[in-house]
TIZA-355800 format. One line per 5 residues: for each residue x, y, z of C-alpha. Coordinates in steps of 0.001 Angstrom, whole numbers. Layout:
BEGIN
X,Y,Z; ...
//
This chain:
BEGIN
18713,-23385,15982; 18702,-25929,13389; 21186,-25537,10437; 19440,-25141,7092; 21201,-25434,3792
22316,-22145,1433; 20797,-22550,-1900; 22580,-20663,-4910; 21227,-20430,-8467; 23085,-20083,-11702
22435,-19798,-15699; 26020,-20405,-16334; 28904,-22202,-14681; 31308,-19442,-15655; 29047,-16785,-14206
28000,-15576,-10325; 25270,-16885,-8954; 21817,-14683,-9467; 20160,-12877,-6825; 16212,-12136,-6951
16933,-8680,-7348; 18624,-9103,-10853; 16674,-8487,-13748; 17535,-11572,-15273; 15121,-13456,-11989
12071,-11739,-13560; 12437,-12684,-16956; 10632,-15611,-18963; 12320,-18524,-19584; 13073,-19387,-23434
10496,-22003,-24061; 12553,-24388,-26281; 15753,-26157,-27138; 16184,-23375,-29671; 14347,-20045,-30524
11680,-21816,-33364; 8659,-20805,-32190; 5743,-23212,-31934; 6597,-25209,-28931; 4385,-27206,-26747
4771,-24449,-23896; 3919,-21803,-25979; 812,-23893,-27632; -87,-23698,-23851; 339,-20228,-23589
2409,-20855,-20941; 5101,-18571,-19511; 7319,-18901,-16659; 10290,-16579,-15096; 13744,-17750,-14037
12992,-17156,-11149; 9972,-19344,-10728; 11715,-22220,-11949; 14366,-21906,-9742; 12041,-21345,-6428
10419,-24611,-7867; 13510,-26564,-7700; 13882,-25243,-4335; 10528,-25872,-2810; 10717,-29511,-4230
14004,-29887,-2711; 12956,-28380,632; 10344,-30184,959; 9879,-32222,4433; 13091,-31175,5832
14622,-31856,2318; 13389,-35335,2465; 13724,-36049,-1600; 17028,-34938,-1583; 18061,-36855,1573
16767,-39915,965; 18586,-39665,-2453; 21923,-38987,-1019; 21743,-41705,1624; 21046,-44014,-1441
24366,-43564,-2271; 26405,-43238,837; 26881,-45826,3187; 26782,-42980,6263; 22981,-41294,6688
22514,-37791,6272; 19905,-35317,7253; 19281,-31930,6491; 21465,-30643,9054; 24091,-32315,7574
23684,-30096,3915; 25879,-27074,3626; 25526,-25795,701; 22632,-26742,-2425; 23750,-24993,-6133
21089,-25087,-9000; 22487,-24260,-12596; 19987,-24643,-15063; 20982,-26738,-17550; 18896,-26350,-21298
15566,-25714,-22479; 13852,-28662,-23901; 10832,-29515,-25714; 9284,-31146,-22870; 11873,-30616,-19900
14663,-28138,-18578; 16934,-29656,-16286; 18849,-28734,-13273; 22333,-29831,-12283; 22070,-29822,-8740
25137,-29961,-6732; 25222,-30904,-2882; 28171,-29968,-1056; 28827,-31821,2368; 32013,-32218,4542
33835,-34021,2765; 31676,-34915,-256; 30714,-33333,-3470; 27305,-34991,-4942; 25314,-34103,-8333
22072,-34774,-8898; 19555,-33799,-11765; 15983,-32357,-11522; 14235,-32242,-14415; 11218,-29612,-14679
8256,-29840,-16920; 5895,-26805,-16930; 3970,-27362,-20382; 722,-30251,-20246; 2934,-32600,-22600
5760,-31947,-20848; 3981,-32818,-17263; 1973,-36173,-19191; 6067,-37149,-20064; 7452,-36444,-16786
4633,-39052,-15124; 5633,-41539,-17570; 9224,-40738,-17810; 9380,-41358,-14169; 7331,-44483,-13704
8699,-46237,-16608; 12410,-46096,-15575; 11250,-46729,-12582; 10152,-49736,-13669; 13020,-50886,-15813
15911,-50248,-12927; 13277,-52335,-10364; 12549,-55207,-12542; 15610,-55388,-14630; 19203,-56364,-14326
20570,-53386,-16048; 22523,-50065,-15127; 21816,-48415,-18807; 18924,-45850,-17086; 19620,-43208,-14712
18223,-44286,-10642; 15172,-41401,-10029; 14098,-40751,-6253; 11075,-38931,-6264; 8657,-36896,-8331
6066,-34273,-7340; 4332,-31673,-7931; 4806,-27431,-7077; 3513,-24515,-7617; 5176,-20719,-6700
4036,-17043,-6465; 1476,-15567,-7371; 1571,-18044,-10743; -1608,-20525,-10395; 500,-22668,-12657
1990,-26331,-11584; 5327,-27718,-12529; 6093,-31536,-12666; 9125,-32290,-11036; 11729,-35275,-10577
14358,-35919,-8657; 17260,-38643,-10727; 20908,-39328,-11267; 23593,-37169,-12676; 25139,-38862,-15093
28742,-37363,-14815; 31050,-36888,-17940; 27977,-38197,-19880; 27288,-35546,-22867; 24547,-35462,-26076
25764,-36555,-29007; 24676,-35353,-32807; 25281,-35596,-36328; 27319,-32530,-37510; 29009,-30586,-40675
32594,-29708,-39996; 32881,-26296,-42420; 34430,-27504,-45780; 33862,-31644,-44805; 31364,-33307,-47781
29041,-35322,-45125; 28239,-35687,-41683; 29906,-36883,-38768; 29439,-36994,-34940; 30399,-34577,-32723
29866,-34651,-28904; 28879,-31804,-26869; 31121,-30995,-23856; 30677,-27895,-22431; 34252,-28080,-20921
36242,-29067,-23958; 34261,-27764,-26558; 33219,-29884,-29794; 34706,-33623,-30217; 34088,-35501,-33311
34245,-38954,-32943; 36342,-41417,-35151; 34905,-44149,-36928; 35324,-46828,-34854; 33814,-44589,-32101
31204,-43944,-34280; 30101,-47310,-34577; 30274,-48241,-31124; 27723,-45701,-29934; 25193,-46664,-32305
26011,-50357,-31046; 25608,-49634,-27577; 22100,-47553,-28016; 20830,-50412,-29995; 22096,-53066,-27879
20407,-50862,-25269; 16954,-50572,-26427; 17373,-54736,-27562; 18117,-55438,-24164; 14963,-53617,-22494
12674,-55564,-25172; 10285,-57496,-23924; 9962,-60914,-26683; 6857,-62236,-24697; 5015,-59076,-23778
6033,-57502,-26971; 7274,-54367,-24782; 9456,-51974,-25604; 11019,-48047,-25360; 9404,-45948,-28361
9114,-42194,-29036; 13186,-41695,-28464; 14398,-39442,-30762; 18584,-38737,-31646; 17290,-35076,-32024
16178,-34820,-28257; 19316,-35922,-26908; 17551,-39055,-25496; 20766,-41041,-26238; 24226,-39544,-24047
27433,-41001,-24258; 31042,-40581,-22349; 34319,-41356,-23664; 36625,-42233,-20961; 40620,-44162,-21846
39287,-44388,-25647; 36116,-46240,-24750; 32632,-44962,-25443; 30123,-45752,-22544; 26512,-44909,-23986
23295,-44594,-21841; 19579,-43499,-22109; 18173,-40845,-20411; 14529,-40993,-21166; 11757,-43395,-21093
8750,-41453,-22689; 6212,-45164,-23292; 7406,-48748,-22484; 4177,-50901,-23990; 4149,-53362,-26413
4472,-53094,-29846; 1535,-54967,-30723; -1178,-55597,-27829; -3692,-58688,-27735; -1821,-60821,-30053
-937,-64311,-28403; 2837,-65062,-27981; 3255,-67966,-30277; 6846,-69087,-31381; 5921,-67523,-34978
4753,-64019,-33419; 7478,-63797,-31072; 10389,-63937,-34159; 8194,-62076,-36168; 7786,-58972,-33689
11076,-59603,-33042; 11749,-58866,-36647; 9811,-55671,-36478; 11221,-54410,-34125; 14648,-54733,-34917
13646,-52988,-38670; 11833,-50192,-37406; 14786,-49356,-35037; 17315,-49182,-37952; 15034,-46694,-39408
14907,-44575,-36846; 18532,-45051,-35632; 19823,-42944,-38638; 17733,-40218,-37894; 18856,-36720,-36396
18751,-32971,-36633; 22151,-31562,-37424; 23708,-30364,-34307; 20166,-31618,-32329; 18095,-28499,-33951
18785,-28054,-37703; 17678,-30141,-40784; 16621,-33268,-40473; 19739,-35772,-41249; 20348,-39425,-42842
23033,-41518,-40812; 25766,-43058,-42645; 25601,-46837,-43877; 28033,-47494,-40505; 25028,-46898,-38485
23238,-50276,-39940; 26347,-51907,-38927; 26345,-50694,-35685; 22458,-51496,-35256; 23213,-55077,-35855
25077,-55476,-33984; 24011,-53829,-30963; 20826,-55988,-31849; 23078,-59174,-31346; 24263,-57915,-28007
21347,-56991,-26686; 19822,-60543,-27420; 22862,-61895,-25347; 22534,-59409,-22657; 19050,-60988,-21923
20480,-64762,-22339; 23121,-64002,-19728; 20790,-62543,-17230; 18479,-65793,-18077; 15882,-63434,-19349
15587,-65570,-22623; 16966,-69259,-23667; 20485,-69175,-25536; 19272,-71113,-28185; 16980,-67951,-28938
19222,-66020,-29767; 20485,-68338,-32393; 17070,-69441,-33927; 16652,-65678,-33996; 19919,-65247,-36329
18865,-68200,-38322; 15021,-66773,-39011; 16735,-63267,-39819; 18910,-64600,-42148; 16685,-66196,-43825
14486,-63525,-44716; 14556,-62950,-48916; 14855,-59158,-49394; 12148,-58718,-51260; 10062,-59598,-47986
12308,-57132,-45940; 11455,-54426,-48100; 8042,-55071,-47883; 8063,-55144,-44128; 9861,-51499,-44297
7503,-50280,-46381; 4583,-51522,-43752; 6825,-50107,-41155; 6622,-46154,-42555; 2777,-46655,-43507
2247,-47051,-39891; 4346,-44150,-38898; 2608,-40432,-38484; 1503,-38847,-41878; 2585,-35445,-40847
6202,-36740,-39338; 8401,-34207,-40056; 10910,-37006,-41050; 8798,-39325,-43450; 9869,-37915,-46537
13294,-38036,-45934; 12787,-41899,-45081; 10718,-42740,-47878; 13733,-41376,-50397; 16274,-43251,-48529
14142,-46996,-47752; 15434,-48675,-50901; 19437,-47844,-50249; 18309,-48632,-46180; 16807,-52024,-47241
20220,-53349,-49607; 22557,-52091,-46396; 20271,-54109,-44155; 20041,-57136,-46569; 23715,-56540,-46915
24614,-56231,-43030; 22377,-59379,-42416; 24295,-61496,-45040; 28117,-60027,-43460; 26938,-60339,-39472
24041,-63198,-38886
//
């Protein structure tokens, strides 16, 4: 008779495993990142039990002999595997997002212990960003140099029980050690500082030098994906979401993205002339200081300003991810340099003028605008000022 895997599911890693008789398997599933109320889900009038999502995970798992998971295990190990082979399969649900709650999945085998990550979406948005989410990294890893995007394996499609409802599913890299970061309040402190969630060792704020380099590294990140021909790049990330994770590891910060939601191009039909291309790539890098200094305190509380560092930090990144793309050949080297020379250049009464075009393109009802608005004069010297100090 042909071995088949034991699959466990848990809420918590400090607690047992639940059973489908526990009342806790019949109950809905918060719908959020927080208890608000007006969530996509519940705009949907959606509602789903623990237990639902976790026979979800299991039936996309399971499926063909546990074909997803299998071919994503044999992608990273150099012996092949088939479901005979799996021993054990525990699902811990992770959070409740806006658009996603994630499973941990961990894969125990002989002598192996793997982690993988299968993120659910159950509400119509959340399904529309799963697609997307998954076909745009997707695309990145395949037709880019770069290991700043988790590897995803497959994606699909379940429904359980008697619910008529379908859940969006896919099947991606655990990114081990790797933890959300936010703006925070320590009680008593006068402003905000950065604190990293780790569930095993509790809060850690981050010095300032550690500071710094994750806001380098997430803008050297998104600089590096940009596309200064095709005008593409990553939009709609978001500090609050958590789209951003970082791990410290000997002192050093090591900063990835999570999250693809749209790769397109910034602006479409316009004709790639020497002048456009500086000039988008201008944009860009303006409109990505903005939002790089925005957050919700602790990833679900007011919305918060970023320190003056962040600029700094932005700038740089911007720099490295310029670089990145001459040292893969993916632009000249002497691009990168005109590129310093026609920032530089820029008088800053012209770069507050393109800020203020930036907002009046953003969403009237943003929840964020106002905040922006009151802060674009001070965020337009610390720019001029970062330019003048860096370029």
């Amino acid at each position: 008779m042909r071995h088949r895997p034991i699959f466990r599911y848990f809420i918590s890693p400090e607690e047992p495993a639940i059973q489908e008789e526990d009342e806790i398997w019949r109950k809905p599933l918060p719908l959020g990142r927080s208890s608000f109320t007006g969530t996509v889900a519940e705009r949907d009038n959606i509602s789903v039990s623990y237990g639902e999502y976790f026979c979800a995970v299991r039936k996309f798992l399971g499926n063909q002999d546990c074909r997803p998971l299998i071919d994503a295990i044999n992608r990273q190990s150099p012996c092949k595997m088939d479901c005979g082979d799996l021993q054990e399969i525990d699902i811990f649900l992770e959070k409740h997002g806006e658009y996603y709650h994630p499973a941990r999945v961990e894969v125990r085998l002989d002598h192996r212990h793997l982690a993988f990550v299968v993120n659910v979406a159950i509400s119509e948005a959340g399904k529309a960003c799963s697609e997307n989410d998954y076909n745009n990294i997707k695309k990145l890893n395949d037709g880019l140099p770069y290991s700043f995007l988790p590897t995803v394996y497959h994606q699909g499609k379940v429904a359980v029980g008697a619910n008529p409802l379908k859940m969006s599913l896919f099947l991606g890299q655990w990114l081990k050690g790797y933890h959300e970061f936010h703006l925070s309040r320590k009680p008593g402190a006068s402003s905000n500082q950065m604190v990293v969630w780790d569930p095993a060792k509790g809060a850690m704020y981050l010095a300032a030098d550690q500071l710094l380099s994750v806001y380098r590294q997430a803008a050297m990140i998104l600089t590096a994906y940009y596309n200064l021909v095709t005008f593409e790049q990553i939009f709609s990330w978001h500090h609050a979401a958590g789209d951003f994770v970082v791990k410290q590891e000997n002192g050093r910060m090591d900063v990835k993205l999570v999250t693809v939601r749209k790769y397109a191009p910034l602006f479409a039909g316009v004709e790639a002339d020497t002048e456009t291309i500086f000039q988008t790539l201008l944009l860009f890098l303006l409109n990505m200081s903005i939002r790089m200094r925005l957050d919700r305190r602790d990833g679900v509380g007011q919305i918060v300003w970023a320190g003056t560092q962040t600029v700094q930090g932005t700038l740089l990144g911007f720099l490295d991810g310029l670089a990145l793309q001459a040292r893969y050949q993916l632009l000249p080297e002497q691009l990168v340099q005109y590129a310093r020379e026609y920032i530089k250049a820029l008088p800053k009464t012209d770069l507050c003028d393109l800020l203020t075009a930036i907002i009046g393109r953003f969403h009237p009802q943003m929840p964020e605008l106002n905040l922006i608005r009151n802060q674009l004069s001070s965020h337009a010297t610390a720019i001029n000022n970062a330019i003048g100090q860096l370029f």
